[in-house]
C-alpha positions as CSV (number, residue, x, y, z in Angstrom):
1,X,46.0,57.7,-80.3
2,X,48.8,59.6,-81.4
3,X,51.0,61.3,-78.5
4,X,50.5,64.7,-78.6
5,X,52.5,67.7,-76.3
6,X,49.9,69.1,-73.7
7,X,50.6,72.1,-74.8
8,X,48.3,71.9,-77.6
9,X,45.6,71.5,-74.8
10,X,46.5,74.2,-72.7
11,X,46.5,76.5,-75.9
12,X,42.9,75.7,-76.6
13,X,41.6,75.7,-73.2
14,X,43.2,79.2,-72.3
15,X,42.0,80.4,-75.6
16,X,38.1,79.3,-75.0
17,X,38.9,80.8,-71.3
18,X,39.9,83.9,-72.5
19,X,37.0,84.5,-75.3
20,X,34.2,83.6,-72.7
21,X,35.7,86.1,-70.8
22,X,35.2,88.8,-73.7
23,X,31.9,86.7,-74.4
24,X,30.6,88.4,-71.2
25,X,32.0,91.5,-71.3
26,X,30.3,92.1,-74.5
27,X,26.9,90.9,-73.1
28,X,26.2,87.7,-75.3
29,X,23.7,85.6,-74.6
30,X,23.1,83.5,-71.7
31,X,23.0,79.9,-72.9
32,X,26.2,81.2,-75.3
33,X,28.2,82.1,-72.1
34,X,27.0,79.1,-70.2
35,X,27.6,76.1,-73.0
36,X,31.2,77.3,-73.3
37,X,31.6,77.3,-69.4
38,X,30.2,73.6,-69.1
39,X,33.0,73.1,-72.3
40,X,35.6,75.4,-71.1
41,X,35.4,73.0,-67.3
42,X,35.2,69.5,-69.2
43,X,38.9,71.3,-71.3
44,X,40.6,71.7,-67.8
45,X,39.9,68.6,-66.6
46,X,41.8,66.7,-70.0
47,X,44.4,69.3,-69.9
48,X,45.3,68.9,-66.1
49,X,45.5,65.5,-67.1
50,X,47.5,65.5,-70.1
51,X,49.8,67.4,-68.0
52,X,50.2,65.3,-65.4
53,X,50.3,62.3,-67.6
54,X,52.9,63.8,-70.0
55,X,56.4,61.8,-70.3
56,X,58.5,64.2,-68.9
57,X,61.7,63.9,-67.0
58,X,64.5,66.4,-65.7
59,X,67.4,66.0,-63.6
60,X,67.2,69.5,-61.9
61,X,66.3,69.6,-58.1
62,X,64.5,71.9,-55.7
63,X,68.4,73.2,-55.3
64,X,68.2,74.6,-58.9
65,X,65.2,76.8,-58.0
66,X,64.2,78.1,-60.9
67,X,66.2,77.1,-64.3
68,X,65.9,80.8,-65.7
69,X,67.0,82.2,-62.9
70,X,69.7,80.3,-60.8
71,X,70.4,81.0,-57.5
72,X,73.6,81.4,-56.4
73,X,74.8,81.0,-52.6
74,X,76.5,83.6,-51.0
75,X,78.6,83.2,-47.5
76,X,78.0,86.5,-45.4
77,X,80.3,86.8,-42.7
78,X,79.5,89.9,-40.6
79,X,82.1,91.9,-39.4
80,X,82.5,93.6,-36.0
81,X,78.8,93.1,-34.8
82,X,78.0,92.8,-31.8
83,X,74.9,90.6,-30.0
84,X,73.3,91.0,-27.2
């Protein structure tokens, strides 16, 4: 089988995710509601996997914190205080 991003299955499992939800706001029908439940649990279950599967590798750290927004280290020396 052709390698495909998991992104592709995280797109169509938060897209069935999201119309049950409007499936039961809008009152449909039971077994409707249900069936895509039962299909919507099975969707996680490959996607979690294709996630965790995926061939992905980075060279950041848990010292990067987050790549978008970088932490940067600041040395605070306090002046004239005084402890008890």
């Amino acid at each position: 089988m052709k390698n495909t991003s998991p992104f592709l299955y995280i797109t169509i499992t938060t897209l069935l995710l999201i119309t049950i939800t409007i499936m039961c706001a809008m009152n449909f029908p039971f077994n409707w509601v249900f069936y895509l439940t039962v299909i919507g649990q099975f969707l996680v279950v490959i996607m979690v996997y294709k996630v965790l599967t995926d061939n992905y590798s980075t060279n950041k750290t848990f010292e990067d914190f987050y790549e978008d927004c970088p932490i940067k280290l600041m040395k605070i020396q306090a002046e004239n205080e005084k402890f008890r």
